[in-house]
C-alpha positions as CSV (number, residue, x, y, z in Angstrom):
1,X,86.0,92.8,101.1
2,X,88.0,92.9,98.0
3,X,90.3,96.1,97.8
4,X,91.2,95.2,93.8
5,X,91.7,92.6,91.2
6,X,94.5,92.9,88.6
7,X,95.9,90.6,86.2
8,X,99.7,91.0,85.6
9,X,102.2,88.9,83.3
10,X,105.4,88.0,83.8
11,X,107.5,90.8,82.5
12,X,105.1,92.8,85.7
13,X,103.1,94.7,83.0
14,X,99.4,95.2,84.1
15,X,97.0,94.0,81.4
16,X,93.8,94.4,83.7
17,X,93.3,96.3,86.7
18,X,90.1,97.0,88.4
19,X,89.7,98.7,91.6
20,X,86.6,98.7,94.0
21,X,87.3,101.6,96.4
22,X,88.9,105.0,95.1
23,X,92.7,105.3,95.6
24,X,94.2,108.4,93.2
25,X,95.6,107.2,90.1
26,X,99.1,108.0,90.9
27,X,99.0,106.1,94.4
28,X,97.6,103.2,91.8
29,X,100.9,103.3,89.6
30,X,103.0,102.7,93.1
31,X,100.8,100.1,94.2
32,X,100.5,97.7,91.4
33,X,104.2,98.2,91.3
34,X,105.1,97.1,94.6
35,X,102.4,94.4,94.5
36,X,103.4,93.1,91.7
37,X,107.5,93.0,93.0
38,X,106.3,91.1,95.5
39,X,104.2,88.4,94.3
40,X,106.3,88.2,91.0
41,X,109.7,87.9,93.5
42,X,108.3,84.8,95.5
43,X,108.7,81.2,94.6
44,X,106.2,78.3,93.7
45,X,107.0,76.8,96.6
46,X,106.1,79.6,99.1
47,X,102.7,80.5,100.1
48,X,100.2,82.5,97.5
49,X,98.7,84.9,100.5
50,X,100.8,87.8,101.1
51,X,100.7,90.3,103.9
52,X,100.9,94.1,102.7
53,X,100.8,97.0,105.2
54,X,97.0,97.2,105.8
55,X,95.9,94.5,103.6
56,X,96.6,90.9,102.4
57,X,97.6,89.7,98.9
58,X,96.1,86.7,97.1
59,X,98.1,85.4,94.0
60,X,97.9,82.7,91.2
61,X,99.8,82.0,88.1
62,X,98.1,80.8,85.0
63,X,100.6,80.4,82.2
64,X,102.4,83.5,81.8
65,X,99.6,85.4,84.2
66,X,99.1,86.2,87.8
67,X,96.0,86.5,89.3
68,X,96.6,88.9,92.1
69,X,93.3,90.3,94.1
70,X,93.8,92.7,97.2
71,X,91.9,91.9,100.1
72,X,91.2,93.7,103.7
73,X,92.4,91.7,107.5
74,X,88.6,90.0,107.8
75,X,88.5,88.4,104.1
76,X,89.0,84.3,104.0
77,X,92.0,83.8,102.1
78,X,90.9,80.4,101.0
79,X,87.7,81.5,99.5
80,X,89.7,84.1,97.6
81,X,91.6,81.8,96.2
82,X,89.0,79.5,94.9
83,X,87.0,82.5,93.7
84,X,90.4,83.0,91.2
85,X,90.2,79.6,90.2
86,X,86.7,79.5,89.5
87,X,87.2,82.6,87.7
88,X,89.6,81.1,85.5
89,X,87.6,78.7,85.0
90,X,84.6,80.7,83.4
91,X,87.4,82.2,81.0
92,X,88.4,79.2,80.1
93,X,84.9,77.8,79.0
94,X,83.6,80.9,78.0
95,X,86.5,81.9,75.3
96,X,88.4,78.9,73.4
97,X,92.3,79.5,73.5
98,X,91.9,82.7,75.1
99,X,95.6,84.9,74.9
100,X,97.5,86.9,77.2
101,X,96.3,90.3,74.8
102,X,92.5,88.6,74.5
103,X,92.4,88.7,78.2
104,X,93.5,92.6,78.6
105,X,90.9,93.8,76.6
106,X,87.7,91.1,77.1
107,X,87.9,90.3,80.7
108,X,87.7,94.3,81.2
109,X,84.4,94.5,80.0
110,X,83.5,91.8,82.1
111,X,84.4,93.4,85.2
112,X,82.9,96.4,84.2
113,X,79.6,95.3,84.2
């Protein structure tokens, strides 16, 4: 099951977070902090699936944003993965030369729905 879905640039500033099981807004802070540290602090060459204390991380970069979704112990990494790609993919055909700033405030009421 997917724990959350946030979209982070490089600088490590949240432009999109959604969550999809209630965690208190200051435990959110801490947590998009420290998930963001670590997928930002990894090379390309290591592995985009990161284990963190009770749940896994799954990252990709586009451009200047990651991708990162949260994800608990019985989720398939691989399909995760994909699903981030083939999300991607709909932004891509469904807005022309989308932007960093275009993404924070349209792909919100996307998710949202």
């Amino acid at each position: 099951m997917i724990k959350f879905f946030l979209m982070v640039n490089k600088q490590g500033q949240t432009r999109l977070s959604r969550y999809y099981e209630h965690v208190e807004i200051n435990k959110r802070t801490m947590l998009e902090a420290e998930v963001i540290k670590n997928c930002l602090s990894r090379s390309k060459d290591e592995c985009s699936f990161i284990e963190y204390k009770d749940f896994k991380l799954v990252y990709r970069q586009y451009a200047a944003l990651f991708i990162v979704v949260g994800i608990d112990q019985t989720e398939n990494e691989m399909a995760v993965y994909e699903l981030i790609h083939n999300f991607v993919e709909v932004l891509d055909k469904y807005f022309s030369r989308v932007s960093e700033l275009d993404v924070s405030f349209s792909v919100s009421e996307i998710l949202l729905l």
